[in-house]
C-alpha positions, 0 to 999 in steps of 0.5 A: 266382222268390224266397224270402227276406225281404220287406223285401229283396224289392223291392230284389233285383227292382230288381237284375234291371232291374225297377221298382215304380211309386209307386203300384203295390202290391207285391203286384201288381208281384210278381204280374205279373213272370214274365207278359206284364206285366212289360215295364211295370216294365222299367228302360230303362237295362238290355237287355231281352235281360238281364232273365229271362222265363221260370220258367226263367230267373228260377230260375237267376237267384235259384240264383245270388244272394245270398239263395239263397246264404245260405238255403242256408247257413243249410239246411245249417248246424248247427241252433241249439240254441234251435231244437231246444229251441222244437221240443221245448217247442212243435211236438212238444208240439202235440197232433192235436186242441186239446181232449181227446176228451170236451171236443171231444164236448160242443162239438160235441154243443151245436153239433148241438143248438143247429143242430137247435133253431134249425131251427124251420121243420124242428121245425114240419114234423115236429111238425104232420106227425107229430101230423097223421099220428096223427091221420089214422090213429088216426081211420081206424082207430078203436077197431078190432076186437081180433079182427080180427089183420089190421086190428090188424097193418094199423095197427102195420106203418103206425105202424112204416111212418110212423115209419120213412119218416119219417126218411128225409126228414132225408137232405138236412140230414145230407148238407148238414152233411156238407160242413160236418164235411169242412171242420172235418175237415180242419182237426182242429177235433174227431175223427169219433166226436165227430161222430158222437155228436154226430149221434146225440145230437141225434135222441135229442129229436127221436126222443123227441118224435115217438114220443111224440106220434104214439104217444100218439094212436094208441094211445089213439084206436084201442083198444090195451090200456088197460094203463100197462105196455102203453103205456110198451113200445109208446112205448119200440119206437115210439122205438127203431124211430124211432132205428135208422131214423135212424141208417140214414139218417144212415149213407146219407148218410155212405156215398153220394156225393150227394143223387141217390144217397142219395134213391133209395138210402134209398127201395130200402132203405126198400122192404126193410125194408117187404118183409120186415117180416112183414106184406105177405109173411108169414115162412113165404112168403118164401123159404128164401134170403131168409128171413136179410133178415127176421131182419136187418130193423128194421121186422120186430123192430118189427111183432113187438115190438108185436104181442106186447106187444098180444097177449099181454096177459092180456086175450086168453089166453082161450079164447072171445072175441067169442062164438068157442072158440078152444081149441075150434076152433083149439086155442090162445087167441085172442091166440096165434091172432092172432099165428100168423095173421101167423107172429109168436111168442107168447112175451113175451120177443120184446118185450125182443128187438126192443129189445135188436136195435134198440139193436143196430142203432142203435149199428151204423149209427152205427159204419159211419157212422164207418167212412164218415166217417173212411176214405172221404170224398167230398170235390170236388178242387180245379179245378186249371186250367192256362191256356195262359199258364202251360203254358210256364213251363218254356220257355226263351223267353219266348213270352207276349209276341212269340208271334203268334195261333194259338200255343198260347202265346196269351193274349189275343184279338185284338178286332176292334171291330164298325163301329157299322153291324153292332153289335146294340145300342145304346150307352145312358147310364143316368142315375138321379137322386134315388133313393131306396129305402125298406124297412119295418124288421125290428124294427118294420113300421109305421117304414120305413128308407131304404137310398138317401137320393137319389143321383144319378149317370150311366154313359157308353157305353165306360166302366166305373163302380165302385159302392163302399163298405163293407159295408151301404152300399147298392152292390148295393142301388143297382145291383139297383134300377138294373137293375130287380131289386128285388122288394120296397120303394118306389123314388122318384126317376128311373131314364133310359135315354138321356134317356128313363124307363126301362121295367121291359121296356126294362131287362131287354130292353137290359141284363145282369146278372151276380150274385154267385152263378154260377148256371148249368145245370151239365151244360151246357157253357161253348159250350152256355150262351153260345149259349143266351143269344146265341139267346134273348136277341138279337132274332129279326131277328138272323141265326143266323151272327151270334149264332154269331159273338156267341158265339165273340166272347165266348170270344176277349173272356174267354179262355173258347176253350180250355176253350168244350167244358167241362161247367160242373160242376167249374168253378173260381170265376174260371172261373164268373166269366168265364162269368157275364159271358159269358152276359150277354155274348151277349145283346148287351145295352147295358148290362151290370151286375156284382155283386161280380165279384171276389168269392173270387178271388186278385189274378191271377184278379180282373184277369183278369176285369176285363180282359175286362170292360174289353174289353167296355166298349171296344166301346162297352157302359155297364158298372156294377160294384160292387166291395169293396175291388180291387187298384190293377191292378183300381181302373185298369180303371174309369173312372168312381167313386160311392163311397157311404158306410154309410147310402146316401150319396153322398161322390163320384162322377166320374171317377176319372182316369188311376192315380186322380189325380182321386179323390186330389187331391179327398180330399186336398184336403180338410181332415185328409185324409193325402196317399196314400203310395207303394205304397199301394192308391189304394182301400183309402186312399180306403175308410180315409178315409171310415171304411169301411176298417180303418185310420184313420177320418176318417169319424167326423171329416168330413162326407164327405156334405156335403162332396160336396155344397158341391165342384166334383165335384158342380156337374160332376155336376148340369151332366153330368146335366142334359144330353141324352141322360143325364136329358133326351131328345135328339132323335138317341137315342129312347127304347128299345121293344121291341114283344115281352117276349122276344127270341126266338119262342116256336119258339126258346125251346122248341127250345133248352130242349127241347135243354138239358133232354135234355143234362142229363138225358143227362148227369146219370149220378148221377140217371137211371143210379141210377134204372134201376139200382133199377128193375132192382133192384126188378124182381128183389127182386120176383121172387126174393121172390115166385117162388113165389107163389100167389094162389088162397088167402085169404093168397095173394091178400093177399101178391099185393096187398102186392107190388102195393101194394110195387111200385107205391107205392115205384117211385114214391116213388124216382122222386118223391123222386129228382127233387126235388134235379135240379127245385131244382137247375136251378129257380136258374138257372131264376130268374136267366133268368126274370128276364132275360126269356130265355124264357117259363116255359111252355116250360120247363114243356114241356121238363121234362114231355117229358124225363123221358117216355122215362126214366120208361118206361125205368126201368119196363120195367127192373122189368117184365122180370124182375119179370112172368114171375117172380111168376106173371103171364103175357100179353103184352097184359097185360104192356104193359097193367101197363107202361103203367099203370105208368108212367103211375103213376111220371110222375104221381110225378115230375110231383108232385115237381116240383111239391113242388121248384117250391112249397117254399122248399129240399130239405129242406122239399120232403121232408119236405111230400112224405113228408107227402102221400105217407104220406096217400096210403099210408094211403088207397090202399086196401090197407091199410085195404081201400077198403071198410073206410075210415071213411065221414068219409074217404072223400072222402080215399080219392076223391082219392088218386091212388095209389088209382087207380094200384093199382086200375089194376093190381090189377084188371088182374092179380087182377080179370079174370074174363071170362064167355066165357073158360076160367076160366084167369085168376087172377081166376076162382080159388075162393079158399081159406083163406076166414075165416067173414066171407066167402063160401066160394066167393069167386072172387079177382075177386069179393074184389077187387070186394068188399073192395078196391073195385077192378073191372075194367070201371072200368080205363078210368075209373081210367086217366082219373082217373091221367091227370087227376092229371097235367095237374092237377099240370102245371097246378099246376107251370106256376103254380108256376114263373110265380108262385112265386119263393123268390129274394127281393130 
């Protein structure tokens, strides 16, 4: 349309017959040429047949001009030699990045560390967990028997386990500064590798700190060599292992799209690493094809560089030990005779191995890290949406104006206005007079601030109110108390709905509120969240055709009719904007409040929201807006102003009149007040007059305040608000009362939360498809690696109970970490419709237990299918039977981490609490210690582990069934072999599992009543937690 220079922009429109108003800013008179707005500034003395319309038109209109002529020119003309020599001397000399690699590595390295320093809520989680932890197993495992290889490899595989999974709870802080480093990125603030190295760096401290307090106490508490070589090594592997783990971690959250992916991603990874680190399977029971996972496996190098440094200390290369001649028996001494037990080898050199790998590995996840970073980037396109408005552009006819309705070249609804008969709400004054809001003062809680110091004021039915003022003047502040949102502070003074008080119900029962921040279910689509508010926010009385009707009223008010079958995910701003208003909308409300609806949009998009906004005030809706600093197209939309000044003060409030002509002649009026200038924002004067702008400053001049107050705006003020049905009760208004806290019955509400809950849930590929996938996987991982088992002999069995243990302890765990981002993700909407009243908390509660039913079972028998007949195991009825309780277990899992995601304030502190309590429960499942070796202080811990009872259930299903009557054909009946002396020597694997495991068969039914009373105590907890935890504060 043009390109040029700006001072000759106006007069070359004027040339095509168009005019800028006075007080027009330039920029909104360029925006709305070439729309259906330009008719306004048309000159009447030239033919509007003359005047270009469309894109078309207005670019051969400018190829013929002047301007163009002499651009072209200039294009085509000999470069100038002080051109070329500016590009030389200052374009090709500006290098990619501003600073060189090492200076940029620092800056970014400080930034990190500082970042990581200052996240003391995080530091705090991880140290009282770590030194928790430490002394939990250090405790159970209190000065243990050197002799007994298994008890000692059973404490060093959980060190190795805890310090490994522990990091894995760090995944959300490095997917969140991901998208920080793909913004600077983008810009060259510094290259990848620097940040990298920054990321690596900045666990050094952490990492180093952790080894050593969770080193320290363990090694010292259970009994390991009292050697300071000995020592030193086992904090070195302890810290290296630390690093090379989260350096994996931190390459999964380069490498994967999203927190739905990397959650279960991590735990499957974690799962191999577990599987293969020579404990659980030792290394000549995994298979040939498999056996190159051991040797690659972190958590294997460190199970056997510790072990080595404990066994090969002069201490035990003895013959007799304990009174034992292990020369004599087994032909080796007893510290080479505990490290064959596990397959681990004797020689020392092993130790400095595991350390050179672990380095190794660390420097390589770092570097796939890079390679993720720089060449593969997950990075959201724009939401590029062509409205039908502008699919015409290249039309030569101008069909914005004169197309009828029904065209595709429509642009605004017809609005058919509701005889007052059939509308659904009633038009509502709100009046507040002398309000104040007083907080206690961060710097000091015995002083308090007051952020409202008494303002009074009122909002007619029909009308638009601004709020305005500069930042910290108390806009939102006011409008939040207006509307009842505040959840802290003391408010004084008179809130009135019609002349009556206004009730905390009758407020959220006839209002809406539009925040800020569009928060919404986003795998819903925009139709979908405009008739979940219509049915659960009108009345019950209100007919179904009606609230159907409310809602395509909506879509016409809004322009939302081309994209209503849109899933809200991906959305742009301005169109999460419009829906914000919509979903209000649909309530009906008598009241609609906006917070900052303009916020992140251009001029264009900011007006086309305060049209719909301005067509929802036409039928008769009070509407009350706080806005920064509008347009003068936007500034004309609202009717009414209260424009508060830093310090919650009243400097106007009336009607601004038509262009503003109202709020200018009164600031003109006043002393050293400049007079507005043409083309200049009425707005952006007014905040510049009272010291709230960034020009000149009258307001350190001029008591606005008092001003105000000795004017004639306040005297009309006073008089309007003492009237009838604004702050007195008028005998035709009666007050607002609604006999029900919610609009819709109990039957509504779980209907339709029960219908989004399973759109989501459908929806969402990111979470359910990863879940079955790893399940699937999982079941194969299980039955590839123990294909070949057997579970007759003393080491088969305890190879059977680790992969029962495996598979039941990191199913769930995938599943209890998965669902923690979807459960914090949709708990902010959550929190936005409680607070409307849209529904009761229970029903949500319902929804969110019966969802993930079906998928939990799903996803289990994924694993069971290729799992159960692989590792041995056969029987239909106990395959179902170890479905069932499967499943039972990973629901129980999932129920957990909803509650984590409901308690805890964000992600990251869910995760790193949940990793917490499910390391608690590792160690007291009864696997590793055996339930019967636990110390008699911890047992009430081991009574009130639900994994305990997860793997009782299946243990002695599979390993513990050995009935009297039957041909002795169940693995249960087996004579074990291998037996150690400290057992019987014709132990049945049933008697083992009763005796050293504590699991029975006859208590499946008891164990199983125990699981599911774990659900309804954590749905119990979970339904609690959503009613009366909110981490949304106001």
């Amino acid at each position: 349309m043009y390109h040029g220079p700006r001072a000759e922009v106006l007069g070359y429109f004027e040339g095509l017959g168009f005019k800028c108003p006075p007080r027009r800013d330039v920029a909104d008179f360029l925006l709305d040429l070439g729309t259906d707005k330009q008719a306004q500034y048309e000159v009447s003395s030239i033919s509007s047949g003359s005047v270009p319309r469309s894109a078309s038109q207005y670019a051969d209109v400018f190829t013929r001009s002047r301007i163009y002529a002499r651009m072209m020119d200039e294009l085509h003309g000999p470069v100038s030699s002080n051109l070329l020599e500016d590009n030389e001397k200052h374009m090709l000399a500006v290098p990619e990045f501003h600073q060189n690699f090492w200076d940029s590595t620092r800056a970014v390295v400080q930034r990190q560390i500082t970042l990581t320093m200052r996240d003391t809520a995080f530091i705090i989680g991880r140290s009282v967990m770590v030194i928790l932890m430490g002394l939990l197993y250090s405790s159970t495992f209190y000065q243990f028997d050197e002799a007994n290889a298994q008890l000692v490899m059973g404490i060093i595989f959980n060190a190795v386990m805890f310090v490994s999974l522990g990091q894995q709870a760090q995944i959300p802080t490095f997917i969140a500064a991901r998208e920080v480093f793909y913004k600077q990125r983008r810009a060259n603030f510094f290259r990848t590798m620097s940040f990298v190295l920054s990321n690596s760096i900045s666990l050094l401290p952490l990492g180093l700190a952790e080894s050593l307090m969770f080193g320290s106490i363990v090694y010292w508490m259970c009994g390991y060599v009292a050697t300071v070589e000995a020592f030193l090594l086992f904090e070195l592997i302890m810290f290296m292992t630390n690093l090379a783990m989260s350096a994996w971690f931190f390459f999964l959250s380069c490498a994967s799209p999203d927190l739905n992916v990397a959650n279960p991603i991590s735990m499957v990874s974690v799962l191999f690493f577990v599987l293969f680190a020579g404990f659980t399977i030792t290394k000549e029971q995994i298979p040939d094809y498999l056996i190159w996972i051991y040797w690659i496996d972190p958590m294997a190098w460190g199970v056997r560089a510790l072990a080595v440094n404990q066994y090969t200390d002069s201490s035990f290369d003895t013959c007799v030990y304990n009174d034992v001649d292990y020369c004599a028996t087994y032909n080796m001494t007893m510290g080479e005779y505990s490290l064959t037990t596990f397959e681990v080898p004797t020689e020392k050199f092993w130790i400095w191995y595991g350390m050179v790998f672990m380095a190794a590995a660390y420097v390589f996840f770092m570097f796939l890290s890079y390679i993720a970073l720089e060449y593969h980037r997950y990075e959201s396109p724009e939401n590029v949406t062509l409205d039908s408005e502008n699919k015409g552009d290249a039309s030569e006819d101008y069909g914005l104006m004169r197309t009828p309705r029904g065209s595709t070249n429509e642009t605004e609804a017809v609005l058919t206005v509701t005889p007052d008969s059939e509308k659904h709400f009633i038009p509502v004054t709100v009046a507040f007079k002398d309000l104040w809001y007083t907080v206690p003062d961060p710097t000091n809680p015995k002083d308090t601030i007051d952020l409202l110091k008494g303002i009074s004021g009122y909002a007619l039915p029909g009308t638009i109110t601004a709020l305005m003022g500069s930042s910290g003047a108390g806009k939102t502040t006011l409008m939040d108390v207006i509307a009842g949102r505040k959840t802290g502070g003391t408010i004084r003074g008179q809130i009135l709905l019609n002349g009556h008080p206004a009730t905390d119900l009758a407020i959220r029962r006839s209002t809406g509120y539009c925040e800020q921040m569009d928060i919404h279910s986003e795998s819903a689509t925009i139709r979908e969240a405009l008739t979940f508010s219509a049915f659960l926010r009108q009345g019950a009385d209100v007919p179904d055709s009606y609230k159907y009707d409310s809602v395509n009223e909506c879509l016409d008010l809004l322009n939302l009719h081309p994209i209503a079958d849109q899933i809200i995910r991906g959305s742009s701003v301005e169109q999460m904007k419009r829906l914000t208003i919509g979903v209000e909308l649909a309530a009906q409300p008598s009241v609609l409040f906006l917070d900052e609806p303009t916020s992140g949009l251009d001029a264009r998009s900011a007006k086309l929201i305060m049209d719909g906004v301005r067509k929802v005030a036409n039928t008769g809706r009070t509407v009350v807006c706080t806005i920064h600093q509008p347009s003068t197209e936007v500034f004309s939309v609202f009717d009414s102003l209260l424009l508060l000044k830093r310090g919650g003060e009243t400097v106007f409030a009336g009607e601004l009149g038509k262009n503003a002509s109202e709020m200018i002649a009164y600031f003109e009026s006043i002393d050293g007040v400049a007079k507005l200038e043409d083309n200049y924002n009425p707005a952006t004067w007014m905040l510049e007059v009272i010291g709230a702008g960034v020009g000149n400053s009258n307001g350190d001049k001029t008591d606005f305040v008092k001003t105000f107050q000795e004017s004639k705006h306040f005297q009309f003020l006073k008089s309007n608000l003492d009237r009838e049905g604004v702050t007195r009760p008028s005998p035709s208004l009666p007050a607002l009362e609604f006999s029900d806290k919610r609009a819709a019955t109990e039957l509504t509400q779980a209907k339709f939360l029960m219908q989004r809950f399973f759109n989501m849930y459908w929806r969402t590929a990111s979470y359910n498809l990863t879940r079955f996938s790893l399940a699937l996987i999982l079941g194969v991982i299980f039955g590839v690696t123990y294909a070949t088992a057997e579970y007759s002999s003393y080491a088969g069995i305890n190879s059977g109970m680790g992969m029962l243990f495996c598979a039941t302890g990191f199913i769930g765990f995938v599943a209890f970490t998965s669902v923690i981002p979807v459960a914090t993700e949709d708990r902010l909407a959550f929190y936005r419709e409680r607070a409307a009243q849209t529904y009761n908390a229970l029903w949500y509660f319902v929804a969110s237990t019966v969802i993930e039913i079906p998928y939990v079972f799903f996803s289990t028998l994924l694993l069971m299918a290729p799992y159960y007949p692989s590792v041995g195991f056969t029987g239909v009825s106990t395959f179902f039977a170890y479905w069932l309780h499967l499943s039972i277990h990973v629901l129980w899992q999932v129920y957990f981490g909803q509650l984590m995601s409901y308690l805890m304030p964000t992600v990251e502190v869910a995760a790193v609490f949940g990793v917490l309590l499910q390391m608690i429960f590792f160690l007291f499942t009864g696997f590793n210690p055996p339930g019967s070796a636990i110390p008699t202080g911890y047992k009430w811990l081991y009574h009130i582990t639900p994994h305990k009872y997860s793997l009782a259930l299946i243990a002695s299903l599979v390993f513990g069934d050995c009935p009297s009557d039957g041909d002795g054909s169940e693995i249960g009946c087996q004579v074990m072999t291998g037996v150690p002396p400290s057992l019987s020597e014709n132990m049945t694997v049933k008697e083992y599992m009763e005796d050293v495991f504590l699991m029975k068969h006859s208590e499946i039914w008891k164990n199983f009543g125990f699981v599911l009373g774990f659900i309804v105590l954590f749905r119990l907890l979970g339904l609690l937690a959503l009613r009366f935890v909110n981490h949304q504060k106001k």
